[in-house]
C-alpha positions in Angstrom: -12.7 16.6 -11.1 -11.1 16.4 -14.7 -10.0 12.6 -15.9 -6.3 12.8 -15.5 -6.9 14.1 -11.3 -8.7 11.0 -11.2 -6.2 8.9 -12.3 -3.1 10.5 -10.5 -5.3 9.9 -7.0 -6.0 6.2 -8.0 -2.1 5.5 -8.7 -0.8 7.6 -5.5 -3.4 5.5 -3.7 -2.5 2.2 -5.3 1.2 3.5 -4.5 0.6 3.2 -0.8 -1.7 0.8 -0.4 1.2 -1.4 -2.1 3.6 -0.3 0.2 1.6 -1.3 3.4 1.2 -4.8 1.5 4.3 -5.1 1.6 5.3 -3.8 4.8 2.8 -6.9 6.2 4.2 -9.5 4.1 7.7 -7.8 5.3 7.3 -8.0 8.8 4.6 -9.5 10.2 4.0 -12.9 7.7 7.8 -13.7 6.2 9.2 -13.8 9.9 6.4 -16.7 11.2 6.4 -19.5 8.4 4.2 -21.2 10.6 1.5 -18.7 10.1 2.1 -18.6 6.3 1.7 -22.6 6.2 -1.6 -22.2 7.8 -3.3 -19.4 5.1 -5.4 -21.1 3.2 -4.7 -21.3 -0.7 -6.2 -18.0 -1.9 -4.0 -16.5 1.0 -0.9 -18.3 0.0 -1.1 -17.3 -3.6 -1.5 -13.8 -2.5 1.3 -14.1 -0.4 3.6 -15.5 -3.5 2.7 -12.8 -5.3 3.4 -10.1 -3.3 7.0 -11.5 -2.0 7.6 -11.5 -6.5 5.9 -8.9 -7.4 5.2 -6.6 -4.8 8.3 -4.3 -4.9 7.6 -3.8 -8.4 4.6 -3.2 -8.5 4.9 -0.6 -5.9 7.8 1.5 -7.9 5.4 1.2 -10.9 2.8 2.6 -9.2 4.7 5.5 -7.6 6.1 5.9 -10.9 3.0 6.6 -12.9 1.3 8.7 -10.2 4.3 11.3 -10.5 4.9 11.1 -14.2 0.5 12.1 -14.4 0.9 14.9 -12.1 3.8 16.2 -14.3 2.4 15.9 -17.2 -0.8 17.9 -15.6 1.0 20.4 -13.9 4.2 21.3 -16.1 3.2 19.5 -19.4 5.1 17.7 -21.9 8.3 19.7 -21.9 9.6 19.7 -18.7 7.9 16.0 -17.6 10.3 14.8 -19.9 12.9 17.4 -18.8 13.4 15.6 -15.6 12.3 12.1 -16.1 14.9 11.6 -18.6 17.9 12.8 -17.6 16.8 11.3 -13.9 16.2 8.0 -15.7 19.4 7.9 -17.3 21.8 9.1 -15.0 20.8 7.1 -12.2 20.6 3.9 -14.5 24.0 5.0 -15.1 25.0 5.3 -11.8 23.6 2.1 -10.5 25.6 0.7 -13.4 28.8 2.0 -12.7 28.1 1.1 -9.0 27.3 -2.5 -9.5 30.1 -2.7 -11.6 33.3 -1.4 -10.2 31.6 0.0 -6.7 32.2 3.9 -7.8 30.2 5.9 -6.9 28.2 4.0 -4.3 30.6 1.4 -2.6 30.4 -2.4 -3.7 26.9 -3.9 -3.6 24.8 -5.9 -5.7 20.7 -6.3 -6.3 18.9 -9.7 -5.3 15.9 -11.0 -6.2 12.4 -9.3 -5.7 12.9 -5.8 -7.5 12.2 -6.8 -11.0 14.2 -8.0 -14.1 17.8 -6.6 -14.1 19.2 -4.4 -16.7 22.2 -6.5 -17.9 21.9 -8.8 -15.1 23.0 -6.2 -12.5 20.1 -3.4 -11.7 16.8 -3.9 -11.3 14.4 -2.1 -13.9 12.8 -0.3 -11.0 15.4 1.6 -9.8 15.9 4.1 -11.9 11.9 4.9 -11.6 12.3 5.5 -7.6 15.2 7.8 -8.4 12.6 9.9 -10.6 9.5 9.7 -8.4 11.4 10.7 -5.4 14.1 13.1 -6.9 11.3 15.0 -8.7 8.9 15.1 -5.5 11.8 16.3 -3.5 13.3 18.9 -6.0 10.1 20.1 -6.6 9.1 20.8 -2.7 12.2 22.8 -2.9 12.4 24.8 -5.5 8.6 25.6 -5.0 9.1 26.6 -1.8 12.2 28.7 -2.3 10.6 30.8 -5.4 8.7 33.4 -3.4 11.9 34.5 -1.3 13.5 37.7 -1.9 17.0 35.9 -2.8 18.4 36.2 -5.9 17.3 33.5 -8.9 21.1 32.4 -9.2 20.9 31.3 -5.6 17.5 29.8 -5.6 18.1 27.8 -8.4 21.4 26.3 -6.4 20.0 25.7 -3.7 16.7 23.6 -5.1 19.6 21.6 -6.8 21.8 21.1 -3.4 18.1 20.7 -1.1 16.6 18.7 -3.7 19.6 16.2 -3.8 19.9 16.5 0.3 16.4 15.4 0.7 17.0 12.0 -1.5 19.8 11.7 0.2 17.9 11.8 3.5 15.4 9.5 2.4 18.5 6.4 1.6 19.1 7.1 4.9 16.2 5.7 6.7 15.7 2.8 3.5 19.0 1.6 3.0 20.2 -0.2 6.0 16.7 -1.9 6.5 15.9 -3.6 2.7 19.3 -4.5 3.4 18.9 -6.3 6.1 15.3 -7.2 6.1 14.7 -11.0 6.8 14.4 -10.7 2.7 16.7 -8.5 1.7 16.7 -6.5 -1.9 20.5 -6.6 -2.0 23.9 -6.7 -0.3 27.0 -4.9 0.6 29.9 -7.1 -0.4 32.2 -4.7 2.1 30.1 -3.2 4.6 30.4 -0.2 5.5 30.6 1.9 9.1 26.8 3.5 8.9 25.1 0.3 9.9 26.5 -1.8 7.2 26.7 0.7 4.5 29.5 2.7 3.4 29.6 6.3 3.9 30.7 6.6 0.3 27.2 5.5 -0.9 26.0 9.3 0.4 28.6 10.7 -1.5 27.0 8.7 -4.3 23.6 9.4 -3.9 24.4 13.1 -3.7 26.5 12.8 -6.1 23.7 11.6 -8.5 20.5 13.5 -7.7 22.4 16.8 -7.8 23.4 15.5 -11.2 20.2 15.1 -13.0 18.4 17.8 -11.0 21.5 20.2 -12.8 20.6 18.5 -15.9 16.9 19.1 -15.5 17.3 22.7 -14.1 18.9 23.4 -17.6 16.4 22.1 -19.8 13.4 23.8 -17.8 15.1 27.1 -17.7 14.9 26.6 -22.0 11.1 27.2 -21.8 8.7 29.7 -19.4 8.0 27.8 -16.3 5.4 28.4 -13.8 6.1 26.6 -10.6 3.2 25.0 -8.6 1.9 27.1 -5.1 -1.5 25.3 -4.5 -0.9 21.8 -6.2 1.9 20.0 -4.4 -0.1 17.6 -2.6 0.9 14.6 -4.4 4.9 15.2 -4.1 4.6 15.6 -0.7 2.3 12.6 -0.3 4.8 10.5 -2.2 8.2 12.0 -0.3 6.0 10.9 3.3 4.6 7.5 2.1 7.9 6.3 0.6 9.3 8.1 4.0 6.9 6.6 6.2 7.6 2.9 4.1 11.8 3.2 4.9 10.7 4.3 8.5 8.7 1.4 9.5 11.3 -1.1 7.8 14.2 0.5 10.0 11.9 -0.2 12.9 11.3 -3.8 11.6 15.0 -4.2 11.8 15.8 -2.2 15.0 18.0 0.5 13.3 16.6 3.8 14.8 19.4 6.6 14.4 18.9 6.9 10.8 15.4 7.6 11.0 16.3 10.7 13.6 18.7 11.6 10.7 16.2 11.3 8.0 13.8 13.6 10.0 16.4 16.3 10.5 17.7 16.6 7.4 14.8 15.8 4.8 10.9 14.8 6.7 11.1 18.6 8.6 13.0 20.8 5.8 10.4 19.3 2.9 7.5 20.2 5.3 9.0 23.6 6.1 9.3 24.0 1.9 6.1 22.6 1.4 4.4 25.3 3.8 6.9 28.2 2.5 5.5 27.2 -1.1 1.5 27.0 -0.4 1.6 30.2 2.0 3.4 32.5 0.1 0.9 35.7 -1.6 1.2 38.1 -4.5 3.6 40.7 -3.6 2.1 43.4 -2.0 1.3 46.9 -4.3 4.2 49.8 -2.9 1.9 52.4 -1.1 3.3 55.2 -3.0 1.3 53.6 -6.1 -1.8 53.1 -4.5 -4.4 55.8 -6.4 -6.5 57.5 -4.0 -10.2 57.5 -5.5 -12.5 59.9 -3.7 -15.9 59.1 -2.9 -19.1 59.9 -4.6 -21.8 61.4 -3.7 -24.9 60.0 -5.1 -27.9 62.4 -5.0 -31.1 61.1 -5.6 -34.1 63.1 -6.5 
């Protein structure tokens, strides 16, 4: 096992193991303050740290395991490809958002997430909008490159699944970290979807379509030979961060987005993820199949 598999299996662990830290501090040791009163020191100052630096630390993880992997499997040029423009346009949504409330309706970050690019969105955020919008585009467009459709239409609908299956993924996390007994941040007008506003979709959408176009572009400027065998880790960072939002909604009693989040992104990734590791070489047209006769062999 080469040095850098090593290291993307140590982060995607560390990835999840920080989650179900802070699933526990979440919802089973914030909601009894009696029970946190009674930890003793070392349990206390474990607890302090994971309620400040827990969400980060998480995102960080998730970060690095994704940006390894992409660096192993698709190299320098299109890493970068997609991490940048998804850094940047999303930073630039979140922005805009917490600005003026285009595209995602009016909200704004709390505490717990990280320090906040100028005071409004937390470092962090634009790193979950990579990790996950790559893991998700990639399922997709891995899955749909052995079909017999044409590229034109492949490549669209990597772009429309990819941004669908983020989209899917808000569905299930949103409405719980914002209502969580410690939420990450607030709608100032809520919104009909259990407190958010459909707009946010829209948004989300909106933005992951954006810098998966962006990133189609620049990978189509260089050869690029798509994973079949080697997309454990983005499907082990789409269910983790899947599995984190699901257990949050149940923490808060919100269930219908997680049916929702199923449908329309859990199932379809695994259905892509299968298409993608299943599909063989092409199979030779009989009429080119050379007929060898056998040889006798006659020994003396």
């Amino acid at each position: 096992m080469s040095t850098l598999i090593r290291v993307e299996r140590s982060l995607l662990i560390g990835h999840i193991l920080s989650m179900a830290f802070g699933l526990a501090g979440l919802l089973l040791v914030l909601p009894h303050p009696k029970f946190i009163a009674n930890l003793p020191a070392i349990g206390q100052t474990a607890f302090a740290w994971s309620m400040v630096g827990g969400g980060v630390m998480y995102m960080l993880l998730g970060m690095a395991a994704v940006l390894v992997y992409a660096y192993r499997i698709l190299g320098v040029w299109h890493c970068l490809g997609f991490m940048l423009p998804a850094l940047t346009i999303s930073l630039s949504s979140e922005l805009l958002g917490t600005s003026t409330g285009f595209p995602f309706g009016h909200y704004r970050y709390l505490t717990g997430l990280g320090y906040k690019i100028a005071g409004l969105v937390p470092f962090t955020i634009p790193l979950s909008w990579f990790y996950l919008g790559f893991s998700a585009y990639l399922i997709a467009r891995a899955g749909l490159n052995g079909k017999s459709i044409p590229n034109w239409l492949k490549t669209l609908g990597s772009i429309v699944l990819g941004a669908i299956f983020l989209t899917a993924w808000d569905f299930v996390l949103d409405p719980a970290m914002s209502q969580t007994t410690m939420p990450f941040w607030v709608w100032e007008q809520p919104g009909a979807f259990f407190g958010m506003p459909y707009q946010n979709f829209v948004g989300w959408f909106g933005t992951g379509a954006s810098f998966m176009t962006v990133a189609t572009i620049i990978w189509q400027l260089k050869p690029l030979t798509l994973p079949k065998t080697q997309l454990g880790l983005p499907l082990a960072i789409y269910i983790s961060n899947f599995a984190f939002a699901t257990v949050m909604s149940v923490g808060a009693g919100i269930y219908i987005p997680i049916g929702l989040g199923i449908l329309v992104g859990l199932m379809p990734v695994l259905l892509l993820y299968r298409m993608a590791t299943t599909q063989t070489e092409e199979l030779i047209p009989q009429n080119m199949v050379v007929s060898v006769n056998p040889v006798r062999v006659i020994s003396k």
